[in-house]
C-alpha positions as CSV (number, residue, x, y, z in Angstrom):
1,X,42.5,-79.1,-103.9
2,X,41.2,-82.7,-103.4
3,X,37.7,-83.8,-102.3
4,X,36.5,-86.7,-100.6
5,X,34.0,-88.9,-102.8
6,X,32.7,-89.3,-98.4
7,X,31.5,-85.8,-98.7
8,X,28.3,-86.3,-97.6
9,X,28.6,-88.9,-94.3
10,X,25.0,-90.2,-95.3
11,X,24.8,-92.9,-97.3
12,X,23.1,-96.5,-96.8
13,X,20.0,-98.2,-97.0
14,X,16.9,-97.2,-95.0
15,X,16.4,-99.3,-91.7
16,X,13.6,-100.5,-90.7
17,X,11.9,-99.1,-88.0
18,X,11.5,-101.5,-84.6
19,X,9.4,-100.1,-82.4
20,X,10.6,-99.2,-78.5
21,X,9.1,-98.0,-75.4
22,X,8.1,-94.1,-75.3
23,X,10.3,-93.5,-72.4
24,X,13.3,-94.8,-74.5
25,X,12.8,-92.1,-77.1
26,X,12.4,-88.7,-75.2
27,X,15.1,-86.4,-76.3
28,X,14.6,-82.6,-76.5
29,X,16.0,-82.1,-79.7
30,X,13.5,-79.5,-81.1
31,X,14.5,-75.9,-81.8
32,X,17.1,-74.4,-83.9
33,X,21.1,-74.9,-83.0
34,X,23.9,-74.3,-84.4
35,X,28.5,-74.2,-83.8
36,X,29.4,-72.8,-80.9
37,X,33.2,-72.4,-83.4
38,X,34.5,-73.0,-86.3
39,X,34.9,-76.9,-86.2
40,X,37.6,-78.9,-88.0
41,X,36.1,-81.7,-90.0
42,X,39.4,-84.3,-91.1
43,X,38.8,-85.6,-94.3
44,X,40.3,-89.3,-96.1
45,X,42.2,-87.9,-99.3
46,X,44.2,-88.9,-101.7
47,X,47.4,-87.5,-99.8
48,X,46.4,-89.0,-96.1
49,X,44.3,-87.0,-94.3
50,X,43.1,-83.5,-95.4
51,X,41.4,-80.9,-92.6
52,X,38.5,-79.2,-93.3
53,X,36.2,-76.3,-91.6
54,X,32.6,-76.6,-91.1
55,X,29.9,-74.2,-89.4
56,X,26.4,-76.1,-89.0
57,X,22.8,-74.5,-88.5
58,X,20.4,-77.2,-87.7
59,X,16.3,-77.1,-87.3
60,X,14.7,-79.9,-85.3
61,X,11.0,-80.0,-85.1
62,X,9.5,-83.3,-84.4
63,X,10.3,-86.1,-86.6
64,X,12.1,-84.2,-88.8
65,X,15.2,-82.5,-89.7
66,X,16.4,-79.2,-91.9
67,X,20.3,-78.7,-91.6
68,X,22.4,-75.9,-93.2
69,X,26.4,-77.1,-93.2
70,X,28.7,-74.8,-94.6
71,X,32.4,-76.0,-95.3
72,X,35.7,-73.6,-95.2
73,X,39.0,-74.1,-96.3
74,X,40.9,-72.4,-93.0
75,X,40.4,-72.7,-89.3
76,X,38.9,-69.3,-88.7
77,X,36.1,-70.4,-90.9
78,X,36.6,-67.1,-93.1
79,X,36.8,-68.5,-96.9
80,X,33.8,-70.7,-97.9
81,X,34.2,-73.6,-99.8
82,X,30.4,-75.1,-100.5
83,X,27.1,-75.0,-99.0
84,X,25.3,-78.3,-98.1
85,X,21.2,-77.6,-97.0
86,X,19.5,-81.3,-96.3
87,X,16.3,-82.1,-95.2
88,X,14.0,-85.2,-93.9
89,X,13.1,-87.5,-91.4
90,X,14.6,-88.2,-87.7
91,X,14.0,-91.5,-85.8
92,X,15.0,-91.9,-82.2
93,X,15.5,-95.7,-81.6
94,X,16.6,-96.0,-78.0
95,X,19.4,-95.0,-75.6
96,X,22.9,-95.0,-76.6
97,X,25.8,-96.5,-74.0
98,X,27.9,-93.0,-74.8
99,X,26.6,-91.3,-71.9
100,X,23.5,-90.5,-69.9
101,X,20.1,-89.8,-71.7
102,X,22.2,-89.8,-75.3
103,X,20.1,-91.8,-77.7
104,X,20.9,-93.6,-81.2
105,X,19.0,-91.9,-83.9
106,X,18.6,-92.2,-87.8
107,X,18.7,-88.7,-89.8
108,X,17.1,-90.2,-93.2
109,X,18.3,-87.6,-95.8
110,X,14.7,-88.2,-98.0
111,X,13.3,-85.0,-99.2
112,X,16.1,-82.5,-100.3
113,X,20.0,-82.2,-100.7
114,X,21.3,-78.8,-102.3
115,X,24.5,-77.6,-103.1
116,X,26.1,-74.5,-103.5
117,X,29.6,-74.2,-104.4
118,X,31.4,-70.9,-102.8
119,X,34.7,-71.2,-104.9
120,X,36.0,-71.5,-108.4
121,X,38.0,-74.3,-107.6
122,X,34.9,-76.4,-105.9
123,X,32.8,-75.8,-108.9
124,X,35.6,-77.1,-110.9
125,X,35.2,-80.4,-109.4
126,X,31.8,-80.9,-109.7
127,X,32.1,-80.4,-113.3
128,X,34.1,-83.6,-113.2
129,X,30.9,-85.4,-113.3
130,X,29.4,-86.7,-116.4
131,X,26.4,-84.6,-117.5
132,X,23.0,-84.7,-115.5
133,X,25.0,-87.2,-113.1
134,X,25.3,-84.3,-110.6
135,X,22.5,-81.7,-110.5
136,X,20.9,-80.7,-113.7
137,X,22.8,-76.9,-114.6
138,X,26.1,-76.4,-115.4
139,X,27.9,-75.1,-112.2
140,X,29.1,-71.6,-111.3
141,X,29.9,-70.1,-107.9
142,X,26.6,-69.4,-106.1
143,X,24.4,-71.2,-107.9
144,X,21.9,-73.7,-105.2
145,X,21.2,-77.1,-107.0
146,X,18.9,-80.1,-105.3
147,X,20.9,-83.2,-106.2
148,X,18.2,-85.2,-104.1
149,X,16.7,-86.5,-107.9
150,X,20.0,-86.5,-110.0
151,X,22.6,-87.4,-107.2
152,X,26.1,-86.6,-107.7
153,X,28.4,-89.1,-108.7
154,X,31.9,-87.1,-107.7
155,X,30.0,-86.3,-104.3
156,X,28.8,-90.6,-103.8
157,X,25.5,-89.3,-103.6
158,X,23.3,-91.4,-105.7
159,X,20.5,-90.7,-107.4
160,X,16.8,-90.4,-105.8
161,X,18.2,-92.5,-103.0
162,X,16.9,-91.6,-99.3
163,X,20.1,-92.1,-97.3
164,X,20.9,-92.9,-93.4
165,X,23.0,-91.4,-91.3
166,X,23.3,-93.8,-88.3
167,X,24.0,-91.2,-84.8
168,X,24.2,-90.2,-81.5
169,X,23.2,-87.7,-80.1
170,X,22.7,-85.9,-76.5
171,X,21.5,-83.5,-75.3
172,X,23.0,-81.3,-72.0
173,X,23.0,-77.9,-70.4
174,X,21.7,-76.0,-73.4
175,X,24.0,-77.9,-75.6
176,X,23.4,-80.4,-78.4
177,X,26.5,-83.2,-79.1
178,X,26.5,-85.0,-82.2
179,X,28.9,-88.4,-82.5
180,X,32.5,-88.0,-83.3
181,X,33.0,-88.2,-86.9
182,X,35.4,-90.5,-88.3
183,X,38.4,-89.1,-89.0
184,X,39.5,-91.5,-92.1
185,X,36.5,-89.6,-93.7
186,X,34.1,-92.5,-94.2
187,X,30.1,-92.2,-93.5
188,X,28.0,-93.5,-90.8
189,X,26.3,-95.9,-93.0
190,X,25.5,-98.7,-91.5
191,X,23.8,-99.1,-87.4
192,X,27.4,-100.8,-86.4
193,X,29.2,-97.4,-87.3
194,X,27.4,-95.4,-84.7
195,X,29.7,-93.2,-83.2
196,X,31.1,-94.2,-79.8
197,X,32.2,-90.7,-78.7
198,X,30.7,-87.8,-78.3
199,X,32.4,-84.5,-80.6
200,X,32.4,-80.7,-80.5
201,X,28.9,-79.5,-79.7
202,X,25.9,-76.9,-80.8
203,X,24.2,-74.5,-79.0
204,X,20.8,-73.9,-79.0
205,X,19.7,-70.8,-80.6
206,X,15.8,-70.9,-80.1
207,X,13.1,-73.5,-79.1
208,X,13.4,-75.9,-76.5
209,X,13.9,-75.6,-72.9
210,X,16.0,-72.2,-71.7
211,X,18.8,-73.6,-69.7
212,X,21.6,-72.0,-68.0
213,X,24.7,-72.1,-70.4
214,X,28.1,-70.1,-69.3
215,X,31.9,-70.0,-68.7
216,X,31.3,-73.3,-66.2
217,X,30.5,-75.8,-68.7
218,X,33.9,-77.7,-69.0
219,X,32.0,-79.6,-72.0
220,X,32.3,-76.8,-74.3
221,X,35.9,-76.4,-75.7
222,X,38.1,-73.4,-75.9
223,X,41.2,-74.7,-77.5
224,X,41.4,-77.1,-80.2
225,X,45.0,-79.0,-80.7
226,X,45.8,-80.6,-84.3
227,X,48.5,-82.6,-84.4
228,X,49.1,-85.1,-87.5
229,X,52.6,-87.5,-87.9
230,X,53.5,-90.9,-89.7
231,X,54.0,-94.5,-88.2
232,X,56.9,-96.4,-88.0
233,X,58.3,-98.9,-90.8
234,X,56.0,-102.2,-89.6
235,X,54.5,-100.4,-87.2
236,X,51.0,-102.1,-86.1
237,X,48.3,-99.5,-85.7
238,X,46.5,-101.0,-83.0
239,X,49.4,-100.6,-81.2
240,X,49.5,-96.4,-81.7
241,X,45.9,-96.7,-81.0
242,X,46.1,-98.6,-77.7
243,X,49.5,-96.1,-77.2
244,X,46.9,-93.4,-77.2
245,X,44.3,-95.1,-75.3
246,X,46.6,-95.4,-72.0
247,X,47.6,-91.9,-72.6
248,X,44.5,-90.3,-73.0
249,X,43.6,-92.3,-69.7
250,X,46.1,-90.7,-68.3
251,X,44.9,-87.2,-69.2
252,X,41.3,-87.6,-68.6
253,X,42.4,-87.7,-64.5
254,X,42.9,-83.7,-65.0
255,X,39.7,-82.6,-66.6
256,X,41.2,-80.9,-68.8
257,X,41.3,-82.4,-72.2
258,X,37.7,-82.9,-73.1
259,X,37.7,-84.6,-76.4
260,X,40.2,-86.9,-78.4
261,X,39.8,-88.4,-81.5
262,X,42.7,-90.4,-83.7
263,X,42.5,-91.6,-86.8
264,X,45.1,-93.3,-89.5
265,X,45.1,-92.2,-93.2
266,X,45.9,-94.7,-95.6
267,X,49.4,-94.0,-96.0
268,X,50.4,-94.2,-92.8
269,X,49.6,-90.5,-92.0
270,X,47.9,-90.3,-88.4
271,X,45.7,-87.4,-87.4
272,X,44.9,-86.6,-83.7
273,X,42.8,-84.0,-82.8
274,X,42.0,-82.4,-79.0
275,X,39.9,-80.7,-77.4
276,X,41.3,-78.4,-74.2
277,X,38.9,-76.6,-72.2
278,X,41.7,-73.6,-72.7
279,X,44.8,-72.8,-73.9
280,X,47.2,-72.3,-70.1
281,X,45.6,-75.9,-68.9
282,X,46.7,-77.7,-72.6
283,X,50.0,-76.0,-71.8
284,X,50.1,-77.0,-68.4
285,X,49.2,-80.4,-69.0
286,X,51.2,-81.3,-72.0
287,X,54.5,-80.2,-69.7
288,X,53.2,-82.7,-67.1
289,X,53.5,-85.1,-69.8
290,X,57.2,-84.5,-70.6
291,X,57.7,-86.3,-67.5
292,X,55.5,-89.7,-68.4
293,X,58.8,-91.7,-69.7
294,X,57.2,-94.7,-68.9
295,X,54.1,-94.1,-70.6
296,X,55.8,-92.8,-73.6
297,X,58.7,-95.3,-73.7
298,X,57.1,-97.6,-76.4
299,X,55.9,-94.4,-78.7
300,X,59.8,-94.8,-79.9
301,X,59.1,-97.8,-81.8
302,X,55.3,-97.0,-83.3
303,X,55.9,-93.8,-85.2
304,X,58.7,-91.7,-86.6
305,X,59.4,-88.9,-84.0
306,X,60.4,-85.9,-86.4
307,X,57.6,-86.6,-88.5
308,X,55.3,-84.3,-86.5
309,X,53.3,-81.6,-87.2
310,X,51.3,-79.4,-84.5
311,X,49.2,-76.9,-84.9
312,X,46.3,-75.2,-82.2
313,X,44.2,-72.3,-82.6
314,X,41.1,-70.9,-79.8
315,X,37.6,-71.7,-80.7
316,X,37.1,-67.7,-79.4
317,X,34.4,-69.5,-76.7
């Protein structure tokens, strides 16, 4: 199995806080939330990109956060893999362009990090550290260490280091969207890496304002499409990129694919993932494609055709 040194998307230097008009920093982000799904949560590893599964419990009360992440190796979110509990401060710094009333926070990771490994083969690597350079026990399966003092060198969590995750997030009809995660696995760390999409969202579980939350909100995806395949010899990425750009355009004019994020390993391996509000309009829509000639003329020369690889699976919403 192979981890990602990225882990934990939280690491940089504190900002310093600038201070902005009240009106600016009203977002109703207290209350407990947590997946609506299993989530898929690509990863950079040493073999391109690797998928993995995450479930997320968060608490916000005011100024502060206390999240719960737990991360599976398979899609239904069945076989745990390690527990990740973090908790400290949250700092709202204005709006964000991504859509309306979403704001640009900092979650500053400054007054716990534990870890809990779920399987053998997890606790394995974390024994990979050198000793007391990753909690202060020797592992085993279930045991809950802070690493907030020690850090965790295999993890890239360094020791008694507060550490900023630069966001966005938004909140709508009940729901709570975080920023789309990069998908070559590397942190938020610094304010220019705030996402510029929004991804899969929670729902609110307590607290907060009771809003009406049902079968009608398109926002909330029921179908999740995975579909990873390799560039072409000389291909230039920003090509495939803007290839997907003008597609995804395309797309958007139906409504029915809510969320796409791409991302390039470092070999050449490219990951796309999508988000369908069900499984008969993805179906629908990706035979309307087969006619798009035009469109997918130039996809001939970017990336090696029978290198793909698709897989979906319903988010049970």
């Amino acid at each position: 199995m192979t981890h990602s040194r990225n882990f934990l998307c939280a690491v940089a230097l504190v900002a310093a806080t600038t201070p902005v008009a009240a009106q600016e920093t009203e977002i109703d982000l207290n209350g407990a939330w947590e997946s609506i799904a299993c989530e898929l949560r690509p990863q950079a590893a040493r073999d391109g990109v690797a998928p993995w599964y995450l479930r997320r419990s968060i608490n916000f009360t005011p100024g502060r956060i206390d999240a719960h992440f737990t991360t599976y190796t398979d899609p239904s979110c069945s076989m745990p893999l390690v527990e990740l509990k973090f908790g400290g401060d949250v700092i709202v710094r204005g709006p964000s362009d991504v859509a309306d009333g979403a704001k640009e926070v900092d979650l500053i990771v400054n007054d716990y990090l534990t870890v809990t490994p779920r399987m053998q083969g997890f606790v394995e690597f974390l024994q990979t550290a050198e000793a007391g350079a990753c909690g202060s026990e020797a592992w085993s399966v279930g045991l809950e260490q802070d690493i907030f003092q020690t850090g965790c060198s295999v993890m890239g969590v360094a020791a008694n280091s507060p550490t900023t995750e630069f966001e966005v997030l938004h909140v709508s009809a009940g729901h709570l969207y975080f920023g789309a995660r990069p998908i070559d696995g590397q942190p938020l760390a610094q304010p220019e890496a705030r996402p510029t999409a929004l991804q899969m969202p929670l729902k609110r579980r307590s607290g907060g304002q009771s809003q009406k939350v049902g079968a009608d909100d398109l926002r909330v995806p029921r179908h999740v499409e995975i579909v990873l395949f390799e560039q072409a010899d000389g291909a230039d990425p920003t090509k495939i990129r803007a290839f997907f750009e003008a597609i995804t355009q395309k797309m958007n004019q139906n409504d029915t694919l809510l969320y796409r994020t791409v991302g390039q390993g470092e070999d050449g391996t490219w990951l796309c993932v999508n988000y369908w509000t069900n499984r008969p309009d993805m179906e629908t829509l990706n035979a309307q494609a087969q006619s798009w000639s035009e469109e997918f003329a130039v996809m001939r020369d970017l990336v090696k055709i029978d290198s793909f690889k698709l897989t979906s699976y319903d988010t049970g919403l």
